[in-house]
Structure formats: C-alpha cells, structure tokens
C-alpha positions in Angstrom: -76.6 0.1 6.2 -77.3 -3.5 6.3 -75.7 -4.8 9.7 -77.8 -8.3 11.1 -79.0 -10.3 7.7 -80.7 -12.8 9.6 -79.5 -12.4 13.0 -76.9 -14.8 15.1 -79.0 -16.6 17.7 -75.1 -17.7 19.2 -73.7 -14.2 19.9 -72.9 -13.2 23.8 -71.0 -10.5 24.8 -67.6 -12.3 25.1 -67.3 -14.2 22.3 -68.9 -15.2 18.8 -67.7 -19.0 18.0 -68.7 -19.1 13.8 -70.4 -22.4 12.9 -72.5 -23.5 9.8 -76.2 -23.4 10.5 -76.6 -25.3 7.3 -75.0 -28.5 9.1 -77.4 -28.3 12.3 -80.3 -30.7 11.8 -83.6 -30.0 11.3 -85.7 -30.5 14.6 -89.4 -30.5 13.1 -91.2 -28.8 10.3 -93.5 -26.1 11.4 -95.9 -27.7 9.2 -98.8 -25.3 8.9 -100.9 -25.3 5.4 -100.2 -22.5 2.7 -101.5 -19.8 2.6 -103.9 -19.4 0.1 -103.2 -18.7 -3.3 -106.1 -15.9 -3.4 -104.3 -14.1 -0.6 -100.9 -13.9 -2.3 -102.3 -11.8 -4.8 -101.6 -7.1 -5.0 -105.3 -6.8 -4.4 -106.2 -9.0 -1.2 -102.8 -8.1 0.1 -103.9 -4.4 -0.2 -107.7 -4.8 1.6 -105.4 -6.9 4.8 -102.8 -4.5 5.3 -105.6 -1.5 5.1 -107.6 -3.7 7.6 -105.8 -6.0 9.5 -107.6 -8.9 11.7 -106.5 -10.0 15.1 -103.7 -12.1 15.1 -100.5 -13.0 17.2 -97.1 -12.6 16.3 -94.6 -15.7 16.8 -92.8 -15.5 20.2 -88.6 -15.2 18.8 -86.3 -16.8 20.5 -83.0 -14.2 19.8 -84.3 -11.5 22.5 -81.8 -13.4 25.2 -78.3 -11.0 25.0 -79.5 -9.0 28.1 -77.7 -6.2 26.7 -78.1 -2.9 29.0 -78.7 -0.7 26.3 -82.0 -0.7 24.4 -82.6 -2.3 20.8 -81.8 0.4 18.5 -84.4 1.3 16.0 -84.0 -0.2 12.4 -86.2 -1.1 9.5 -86.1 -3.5 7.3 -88.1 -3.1 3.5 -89.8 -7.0 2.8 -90.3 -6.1 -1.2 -92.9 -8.1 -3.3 -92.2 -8.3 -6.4 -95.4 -8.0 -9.1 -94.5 -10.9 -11.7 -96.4 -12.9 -14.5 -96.7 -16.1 -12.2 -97.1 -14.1 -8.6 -95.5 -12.3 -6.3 -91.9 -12.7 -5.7 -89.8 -11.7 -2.4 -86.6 -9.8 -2.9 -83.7 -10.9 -1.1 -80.2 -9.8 -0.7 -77.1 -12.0 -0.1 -74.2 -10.1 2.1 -70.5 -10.2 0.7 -68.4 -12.7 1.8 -65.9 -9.6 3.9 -68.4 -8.3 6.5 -67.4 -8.3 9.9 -70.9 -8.9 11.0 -72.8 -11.8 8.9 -71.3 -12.1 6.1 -72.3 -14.2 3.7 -76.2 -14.2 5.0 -79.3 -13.3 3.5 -81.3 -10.3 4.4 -83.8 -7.8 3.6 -82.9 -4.5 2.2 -82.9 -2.7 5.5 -80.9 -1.5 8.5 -80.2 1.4 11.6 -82.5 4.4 11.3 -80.7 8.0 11.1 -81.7 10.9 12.9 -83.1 12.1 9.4 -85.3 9.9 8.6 -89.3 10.6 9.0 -90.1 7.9 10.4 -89.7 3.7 10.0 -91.2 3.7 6.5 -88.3 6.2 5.3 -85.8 4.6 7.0 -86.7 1.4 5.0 -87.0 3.2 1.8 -83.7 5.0 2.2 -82.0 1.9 3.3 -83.0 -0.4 0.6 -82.4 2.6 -1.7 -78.3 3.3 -1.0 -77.9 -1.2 -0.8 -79.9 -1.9 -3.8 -80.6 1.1 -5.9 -84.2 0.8 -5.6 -85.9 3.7 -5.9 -88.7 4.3 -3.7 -90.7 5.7 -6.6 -91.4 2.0 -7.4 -92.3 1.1 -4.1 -96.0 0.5 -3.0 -96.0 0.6 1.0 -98.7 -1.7 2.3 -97.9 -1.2 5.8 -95.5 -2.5 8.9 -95.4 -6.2 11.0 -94.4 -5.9 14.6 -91.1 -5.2 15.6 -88.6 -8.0 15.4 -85.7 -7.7 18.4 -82.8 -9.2 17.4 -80.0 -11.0 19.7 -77.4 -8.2 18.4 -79.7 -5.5 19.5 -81.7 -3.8 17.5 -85.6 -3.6 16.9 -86.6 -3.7 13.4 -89.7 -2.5 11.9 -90.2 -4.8 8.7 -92.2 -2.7 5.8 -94.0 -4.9 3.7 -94.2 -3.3 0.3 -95.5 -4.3 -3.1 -92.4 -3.2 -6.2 -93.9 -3.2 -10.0 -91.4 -3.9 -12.4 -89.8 -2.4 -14.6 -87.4 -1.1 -12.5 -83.4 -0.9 -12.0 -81.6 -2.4 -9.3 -77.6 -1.4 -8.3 -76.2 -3.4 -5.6 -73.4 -1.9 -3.4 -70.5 -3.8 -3.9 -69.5 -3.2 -0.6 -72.3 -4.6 1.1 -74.3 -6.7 -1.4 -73.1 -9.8 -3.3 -76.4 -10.8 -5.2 -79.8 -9.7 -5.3 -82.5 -12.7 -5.9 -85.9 -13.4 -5.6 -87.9 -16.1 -4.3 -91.6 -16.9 -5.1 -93.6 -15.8 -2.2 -95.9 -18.7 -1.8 -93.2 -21.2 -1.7 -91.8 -19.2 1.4 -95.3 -19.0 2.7 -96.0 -22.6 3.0 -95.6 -24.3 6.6 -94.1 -27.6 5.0 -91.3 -25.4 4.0 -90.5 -23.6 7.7 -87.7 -25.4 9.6 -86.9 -25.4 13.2 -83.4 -26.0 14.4 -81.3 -25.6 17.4 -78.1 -24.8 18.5 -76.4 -25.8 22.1 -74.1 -23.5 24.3 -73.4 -24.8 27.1 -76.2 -25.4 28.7 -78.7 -23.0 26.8 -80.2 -24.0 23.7 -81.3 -21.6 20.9 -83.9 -22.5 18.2 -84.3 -20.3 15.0 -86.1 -20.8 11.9 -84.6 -21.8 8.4 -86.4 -22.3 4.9 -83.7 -23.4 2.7 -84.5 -22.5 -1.2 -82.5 -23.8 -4.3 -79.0 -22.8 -3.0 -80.0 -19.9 -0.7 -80.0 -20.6 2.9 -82.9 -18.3 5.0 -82.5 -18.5 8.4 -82.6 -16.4 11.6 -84.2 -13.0 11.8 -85.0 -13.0 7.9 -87.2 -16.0 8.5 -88.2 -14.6 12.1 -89.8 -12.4 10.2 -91.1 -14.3 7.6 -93.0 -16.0 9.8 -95.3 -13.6 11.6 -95.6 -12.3 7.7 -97.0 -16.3 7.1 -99.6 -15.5 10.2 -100.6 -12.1 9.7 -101.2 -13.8 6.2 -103.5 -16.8 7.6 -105.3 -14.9 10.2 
C-alpha cells in the first residue's frame, strides 16, 4: 500500500524531527518554459512513450540515508486523466493518522508483492486496492526511471493515460481525497520550486509545486520532474 507520498528528504535513522515544508522558503524557481500544448495531448503522448528520445533524468537529492539494505522495489501509477479541456493528473491526499507521511500527496502506488508480474502490475494493483480504479480503464504508456527515495525504496513510476467514465473508491484507511490537477499547469517550469531544509550541517533541497490548496512536494514532484524532461526532450 501507499507508504512514502512524496518522500521525507529529513529522515535519518535515529530520528525524524516533523516540520512544515510549506513554511521553508522558496530558494529559486526552476524556471524552464512549458511544455508545449501539442505534447500534452493522448496522441503525441502515445508516439513518445512508444519512441522515446535521448534525454537525462534530474539528479534527486533524497538517495543520502546510506541505508545497508537495498531500495525495495515499488511502483507508483502517474494517471492522466482524458478531459474536455486536457489532460488532468490524478493525485491522492494521505489521511491525517499514518505513521509515515500523513497528510501528503502521492501517486496511487507502493511496495511490490511477490505476486505481481512485474512493475506495471504492481502499479495497477496498487492504485487498484487505494483508489478503486480498475485497471480496465487504464491505458499504460510506459515507465520513467526509477526514483530512490531517502526511506528506501526504488519506485518505478507508470505513466498511464485513464478515460473517463470511470468509478473511483478511496480506502478510508489510507486515502483522504482523490483530486486532479491539470497537467500542463504542473508541467510548466515557472511553477517548479526549489527549497531547502538544514540539519546540522547538511542541507537537503527538494522540489515543491504548490496548487490551489494542495501542496506537491518531495518524491511526487521528484518525479514530476523527469516526467517535465522526458516531455521536452
């Protein structure tokens, strides 16, 4: 199940201090043009994914817990949503109880099972048993790199395209809200935040992009980002 909604770039192994990321100021704006309109679009998304250019992924900054197990392998399901004005991400918003991130914002997603066929089906399973979406409504366009998060795991985000009509059912457990956000706003540069966070004497950067009253940050907008350059290559 969902277990890092955007990940905490402050964790070490002896202790977790909470803060609000919301209060850390913003250090610069990434800044980059939008991508194009025509590229946000089923069709163009379906001829990249099928034949994907050279590009390179954004260096994150949350691979740092030196943790002597390896990452464990997750997926995470990045669903577009087909609507009359354009394509619009689906998000999830973690209840308020969680031990681990609660109250964050994350992709349908999380640990894969010994079951599962592979990265795509964890990712469709997953998002599945948290938001009742049934992979029957799911177009897979293909996977970004793996993402390594400071809590250990390696997550293989599926990008997908999701055609309405279709039923969603959160887990109360897990899932406060389920939203959308229009996926060219979140694939603008002007809208990408850098910000930082001291301890001690190391300093940790992550990426935010704050929309309406949602707050995207860490390893959800890690990911967003090399989604915003595989994009623009």
């Amino acid at each position: 199940m969902l277990w890092f909604a955007s990940d905490h770039p402050w964790r070490t192994p002896l202790a977790t201090p909470q803060f609000d990321p919301t209060r850390l100021p913003v250090d610069a704006i990434a800044g980059e043009a939008p991508v194009p309109a025509h590229r946000l679009t089923p069709d163009w998304l379906r001829q990249r994914f099928a034949a994907p250019p050279p590009w390179t992924p954004e260096a994150s900054d949350e691979n740092w817990s030196k943790r002597p197990a390896p990452p464990a392998p997750a997926s995470v399901l990045v669903p577009l949503v087909e609507r009359e004005y354009g394509l619009a991400l689906l998000l999830t918003l973690r209840t308020a109880h969680l031990n681990d991130h609660a109250g964050q914002i994350a992709f349908p997603g999380g640990r894969a099972e010994h079951f599962d066929l592979d990265a795509v089906d964890t990712a469709l399973r997953e998002t599945e048993e948290e938001i009742g979406l049934h992979r029957r409504h799911v177009e897979v366009l293909g996977t970004l790199p793996l993402y390594t998060t400071g809590t250990g795991y390696a997550v293989t985000p599926v990008v997908a395209l999701v055609k309405p009509p279709f039923e969603l059912k959160a887990d109360p457990f897990e899932v406060a809200e389920i939203f959308e956000v229009p996926l060219a706003f979140l694939m603008d540069g002007a809208h990408h935040e850098r910000r930082a966070l001291a301890i001690g004497e190391q300093r940790r950067t992550f990426y935010a992009m704050p929309y309406e009253r949602y707050f995207i940050w860490g390893a959800t907008a890690g990911m967003l980002r090399n989604l915003f350059h595989f994009l623009r290559a």
